[in-house]
C-alpha positions in Angstrom: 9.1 118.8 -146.1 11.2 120.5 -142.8 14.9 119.5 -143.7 14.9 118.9 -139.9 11.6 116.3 -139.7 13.2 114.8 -142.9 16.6 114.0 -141.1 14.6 112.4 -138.2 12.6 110.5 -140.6 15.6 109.1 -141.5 17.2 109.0 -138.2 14.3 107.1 -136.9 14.6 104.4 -140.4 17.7 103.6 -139.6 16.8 103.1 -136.1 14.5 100.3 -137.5 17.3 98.9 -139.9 19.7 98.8 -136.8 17.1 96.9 -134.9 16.5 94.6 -137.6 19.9 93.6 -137.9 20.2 93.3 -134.2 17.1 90.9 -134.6 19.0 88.8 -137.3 22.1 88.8 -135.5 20.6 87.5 -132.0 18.7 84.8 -134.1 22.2 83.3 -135.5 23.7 83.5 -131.7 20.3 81.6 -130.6 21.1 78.9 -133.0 24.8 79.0 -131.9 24.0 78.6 -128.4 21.8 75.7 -128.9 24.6 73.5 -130.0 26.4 74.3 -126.9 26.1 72.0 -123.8 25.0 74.6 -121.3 21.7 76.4 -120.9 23.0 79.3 -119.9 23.8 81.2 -123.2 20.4 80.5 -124.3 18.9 82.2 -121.5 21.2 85.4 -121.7 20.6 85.5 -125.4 16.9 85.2 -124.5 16.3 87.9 -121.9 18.7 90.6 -123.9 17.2 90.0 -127.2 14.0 91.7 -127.0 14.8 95.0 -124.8 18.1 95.3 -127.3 16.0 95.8 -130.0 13.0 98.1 -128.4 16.4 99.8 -127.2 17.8 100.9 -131.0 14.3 101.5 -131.7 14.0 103.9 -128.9 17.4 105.4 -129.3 16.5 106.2 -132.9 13.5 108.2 -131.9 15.3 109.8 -128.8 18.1 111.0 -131.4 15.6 112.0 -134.0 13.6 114.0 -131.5 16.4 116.4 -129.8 19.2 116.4 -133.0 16.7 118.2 -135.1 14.2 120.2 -133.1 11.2 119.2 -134.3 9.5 118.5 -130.8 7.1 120.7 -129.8 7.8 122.9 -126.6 4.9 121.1 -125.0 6.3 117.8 -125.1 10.2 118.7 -124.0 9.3 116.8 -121.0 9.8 113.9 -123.1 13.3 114.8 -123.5 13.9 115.4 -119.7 16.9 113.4 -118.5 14.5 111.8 -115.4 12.5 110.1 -118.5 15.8 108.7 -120.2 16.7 107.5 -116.9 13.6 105.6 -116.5 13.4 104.4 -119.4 17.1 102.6 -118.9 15.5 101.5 -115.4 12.4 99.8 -117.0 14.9 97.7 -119.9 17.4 96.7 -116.9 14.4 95.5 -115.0 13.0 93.8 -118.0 16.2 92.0 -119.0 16.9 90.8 -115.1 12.7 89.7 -114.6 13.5 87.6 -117.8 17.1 86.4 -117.2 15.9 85.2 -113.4 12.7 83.6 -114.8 14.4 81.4 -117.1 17.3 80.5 -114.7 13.8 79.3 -112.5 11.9 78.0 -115.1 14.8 75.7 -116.7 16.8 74.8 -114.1 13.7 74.6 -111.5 12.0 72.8 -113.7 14.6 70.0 -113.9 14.8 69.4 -110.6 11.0 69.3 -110.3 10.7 66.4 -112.8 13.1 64.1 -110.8 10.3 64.5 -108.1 6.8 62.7 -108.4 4.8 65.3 -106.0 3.0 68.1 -107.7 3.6 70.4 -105.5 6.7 70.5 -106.0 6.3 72.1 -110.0 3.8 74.5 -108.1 6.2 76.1 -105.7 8.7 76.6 -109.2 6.2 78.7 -110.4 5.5 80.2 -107.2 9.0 81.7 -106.7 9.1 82.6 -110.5 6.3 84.8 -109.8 7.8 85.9 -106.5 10.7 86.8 -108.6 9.2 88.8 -111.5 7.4 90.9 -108.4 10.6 92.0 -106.2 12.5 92.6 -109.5 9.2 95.1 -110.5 9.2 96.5 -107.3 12.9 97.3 -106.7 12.3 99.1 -110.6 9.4 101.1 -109.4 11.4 102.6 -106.4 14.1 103.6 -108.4 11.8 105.5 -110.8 10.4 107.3 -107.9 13.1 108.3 -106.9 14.4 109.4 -110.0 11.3 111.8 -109.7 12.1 112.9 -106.3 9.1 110.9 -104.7 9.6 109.6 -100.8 9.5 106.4 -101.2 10.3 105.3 -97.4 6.4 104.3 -96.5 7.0 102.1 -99.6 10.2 100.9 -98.2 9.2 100.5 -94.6 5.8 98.7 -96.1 7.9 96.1 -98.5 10.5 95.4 -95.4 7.7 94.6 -93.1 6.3 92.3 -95.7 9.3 90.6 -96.5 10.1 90.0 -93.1 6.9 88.4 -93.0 6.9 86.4 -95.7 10.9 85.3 -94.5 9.8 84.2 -91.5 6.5 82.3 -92.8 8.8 80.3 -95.6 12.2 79.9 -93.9 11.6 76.4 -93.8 10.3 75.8 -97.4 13.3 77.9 -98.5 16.1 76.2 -96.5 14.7 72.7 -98.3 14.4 74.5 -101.6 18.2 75.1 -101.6 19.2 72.3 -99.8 17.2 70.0 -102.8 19.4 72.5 -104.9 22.8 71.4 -102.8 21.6 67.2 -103.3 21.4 68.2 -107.2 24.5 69.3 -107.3 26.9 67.2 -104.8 25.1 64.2 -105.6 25.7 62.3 -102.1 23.4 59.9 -103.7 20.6 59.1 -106.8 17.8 57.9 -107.0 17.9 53.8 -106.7 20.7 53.8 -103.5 20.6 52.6 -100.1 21.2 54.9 -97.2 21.0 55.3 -94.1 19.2 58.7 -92.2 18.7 58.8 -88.9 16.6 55.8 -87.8 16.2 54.8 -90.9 17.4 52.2 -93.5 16.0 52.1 -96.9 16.3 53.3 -100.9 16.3 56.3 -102.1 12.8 56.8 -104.6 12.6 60.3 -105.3 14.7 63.1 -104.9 12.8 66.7 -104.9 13.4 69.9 -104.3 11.8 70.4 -101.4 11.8 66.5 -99.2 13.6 63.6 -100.4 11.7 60.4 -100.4 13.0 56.6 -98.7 11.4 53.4 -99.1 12.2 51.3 -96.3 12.8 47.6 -95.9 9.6 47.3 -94.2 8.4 48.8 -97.8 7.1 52.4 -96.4 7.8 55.5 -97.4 9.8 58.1 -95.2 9.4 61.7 -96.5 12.7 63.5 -95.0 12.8 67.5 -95.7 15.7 68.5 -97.6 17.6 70.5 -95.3 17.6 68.0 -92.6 19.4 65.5 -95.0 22.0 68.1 -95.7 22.3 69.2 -92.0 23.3 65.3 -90.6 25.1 62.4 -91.6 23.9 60.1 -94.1 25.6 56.3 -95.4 25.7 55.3 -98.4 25.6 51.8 -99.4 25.8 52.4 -102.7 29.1 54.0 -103.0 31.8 53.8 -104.4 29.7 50.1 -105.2 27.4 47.8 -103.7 29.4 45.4 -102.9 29.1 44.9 -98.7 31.6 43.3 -96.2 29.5 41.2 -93.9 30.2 40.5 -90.4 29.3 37.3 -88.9 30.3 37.5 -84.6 30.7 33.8 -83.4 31.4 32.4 -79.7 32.7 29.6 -78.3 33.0 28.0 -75.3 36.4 28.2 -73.1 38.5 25.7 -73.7 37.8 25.1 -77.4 40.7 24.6 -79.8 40.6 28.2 -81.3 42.9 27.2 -84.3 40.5 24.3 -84.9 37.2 26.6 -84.8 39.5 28.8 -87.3 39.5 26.4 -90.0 35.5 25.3 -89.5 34.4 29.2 -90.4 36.4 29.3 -92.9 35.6 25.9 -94.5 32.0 27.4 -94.0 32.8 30.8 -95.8 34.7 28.9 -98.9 31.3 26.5 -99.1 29.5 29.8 -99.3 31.3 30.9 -102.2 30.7 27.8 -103.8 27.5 27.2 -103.4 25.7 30.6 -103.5 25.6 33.5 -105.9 25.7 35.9 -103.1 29.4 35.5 -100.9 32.5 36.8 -103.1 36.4 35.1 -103.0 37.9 38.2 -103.4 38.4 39.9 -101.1 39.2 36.7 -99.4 36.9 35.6 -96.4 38.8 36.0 -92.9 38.5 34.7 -89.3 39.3 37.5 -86.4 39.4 36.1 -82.7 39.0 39.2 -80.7 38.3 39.0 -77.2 38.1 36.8 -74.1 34.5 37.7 -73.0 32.4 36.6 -69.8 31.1 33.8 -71.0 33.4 32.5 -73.9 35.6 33.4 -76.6 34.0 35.6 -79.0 35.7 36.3 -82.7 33.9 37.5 -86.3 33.9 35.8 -89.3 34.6 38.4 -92.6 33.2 37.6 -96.0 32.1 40.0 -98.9 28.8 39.5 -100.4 28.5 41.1 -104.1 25.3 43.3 -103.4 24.2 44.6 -100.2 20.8 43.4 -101.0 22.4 39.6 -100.1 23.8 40.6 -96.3 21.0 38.6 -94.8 21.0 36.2 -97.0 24.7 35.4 -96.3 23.9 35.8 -92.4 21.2 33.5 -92.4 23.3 30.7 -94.7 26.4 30.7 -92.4 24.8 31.3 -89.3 23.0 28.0 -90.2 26.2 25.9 -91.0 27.8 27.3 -87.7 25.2 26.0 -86.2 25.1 22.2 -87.6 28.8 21.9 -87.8 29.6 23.3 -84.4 27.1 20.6 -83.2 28.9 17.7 -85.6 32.8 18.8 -84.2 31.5 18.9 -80.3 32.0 22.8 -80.1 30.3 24.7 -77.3 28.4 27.7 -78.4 28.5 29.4 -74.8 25.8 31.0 -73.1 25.5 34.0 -70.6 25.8 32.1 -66.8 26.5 33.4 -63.5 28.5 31.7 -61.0 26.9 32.1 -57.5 29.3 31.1 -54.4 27.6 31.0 -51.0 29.6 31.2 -48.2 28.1 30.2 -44.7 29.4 32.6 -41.6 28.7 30.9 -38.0 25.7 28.5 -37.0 25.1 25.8 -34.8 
């Protein structure tokens, strides 16, 4: 045998041996990274593992091939620098397609379980493919140029696309990252009470691309992502759900306002005692705030324990203003005009 084909023979084995050992050493970091409470090892580990090994492998034979001359002069080409290059290009590109596809495929995936909608696990695997394709693109123009190819019609081509395509999914992308924002401020979860806009109801699903309300009416308001993230939003449910409740109250001028003071909140301490829904601390309280048109007008304070119960407590001590008003003689106003006519001349 050639002392020089024997040396690359050898060369090239322990290219092999260097990629085994790589392959048993990214096995072990696999199973390290598994323990660990982020993903994000796993997926590095993942997307190097692979090209690092086809890399040794490669490196091997490139050394092998050009430390011993035993290539023929017909394929030196192999050993041009613009084919080293590429080859580099092609492993970046394969590591990035892999590391971005997981990132999508995990992390995408989470958020695409929390909604109910189908559609919503289609578009994850929509943009994963999307992905893969600029990633493979952008690595086919840099081997072009490495070979000195014009690649501006591909470039002009690719920009009028994407422009294109920008403007055709602007929308789905702005709620795509806003879902992504929700996720990760958490202004609310799934279960809370909010209120959007018009509208007053809990939270049922929360998806990357529309966030889903269910009214008190008990219908379902589908509200894209990046409208949510773009306006004001109140939550009942934080920091709990416990709810002060406002009762307004009016009373005639001339009533005894101390007097009418100690009904409401005889009436809030009944509450307390007698329903599950009105709490005694904070402590009810009894506010007389204004002299209006037709009488004087105040609010009555308590705290009710869920804010599923504010109507509840409305309704119950609206009722027992009501009948004890009526039992103590107190005037519950209403709206009246006084009209004064004043006659000028006649006969």
């Amino acid at each position: 045998m050639i002392p020089g084909i024997g040396y690359a023979v050898l060369t090239i084995l322990l290219g092999l041996v260097a990629a085994g050992i790589a392959r048993i050493t990214i096995r072990w970091l696999k199973k390290k990274a598994e323990i660990t409470a982020t993903k994000l090892d796993d997926i590095i580990i993942a997307a190097i593992g692979t090209p690092v090994q086809v890399t040794i492998i490669i490196i091997g034979v490139y050394i092998a091939l050009t430390w011993y001359g035993i290539i023929p002069a017909r394929y030196a080409w192999l050993l041009d620098q613009r084919a080293v290059t590429t080859f580099y290009i092609i492993m970046g590109a394969w590591i990035l397609a892999s590391f971005l596809h997981d990132i999508i495929s995990i992390y995408g995936s989470e958020l695409a379980e929390i909604s109910e909608n189908e559609l919503d696990g289609r578009l994850i695997e929509l943009l994963k493919r999307i992905v893969k394709y600029i990633v493979w693109f952008a690595a086919l123009m840099l081997i072009l140029s490495v070979f000195q190819v014009d690649i501006t019609p591909f470039l002009a081509g690719a920009g009028i696309a994407g422009i294109a395509l920008a403007l055709a999914a602007q929308d789905l992308l702005a709620n795509f990252f806003s879902g992504a924002i929700i996720t990760m401020d958490k202004p609310f979860k799934v279960g809370d009470r909010i209120r959007f806009d018009n509208y007053l109801g809990d939270i049922v699903c929360i998806g990357p691309r529309s966030t889903r309300l269910k009214t008190l009416d008990h219908q379902i308001v589908t509200i894209p992502n990046a409208k949510i993230t773009s306006n004001i939003v109140v939550n009942f449910a934080m920091p709990d759900i416990r709810m002060k409740v406002r009762v307004p109250f009016s009373v005639a001028y001339g009533s005894e306002m101390l007097h009418v003071k100690k009904i409401l909140l005889e009436i809030a301490r009944e509450a307390i005692e007698r329903t599950a829904w009105v709490l005694s601390d904070p402590a009810p309280s009894v506010y007389f705030l204004e002299f209006g048109e037709s009488g004087l007008n105040g609010q009555l304070i308590l705290w009710t324990n869920n804010y599923d119960n504010s109507w509840d407590v409305q309704d119950y001590v609206n009722s027992r203003i009501d009948e004890r008003f009526r039992d103590e003689g107190i005037e519950i106003p209403f709206r009246q005009v006084d009209i004064r006519m004043r006659q000028t001349g006649g006969t």
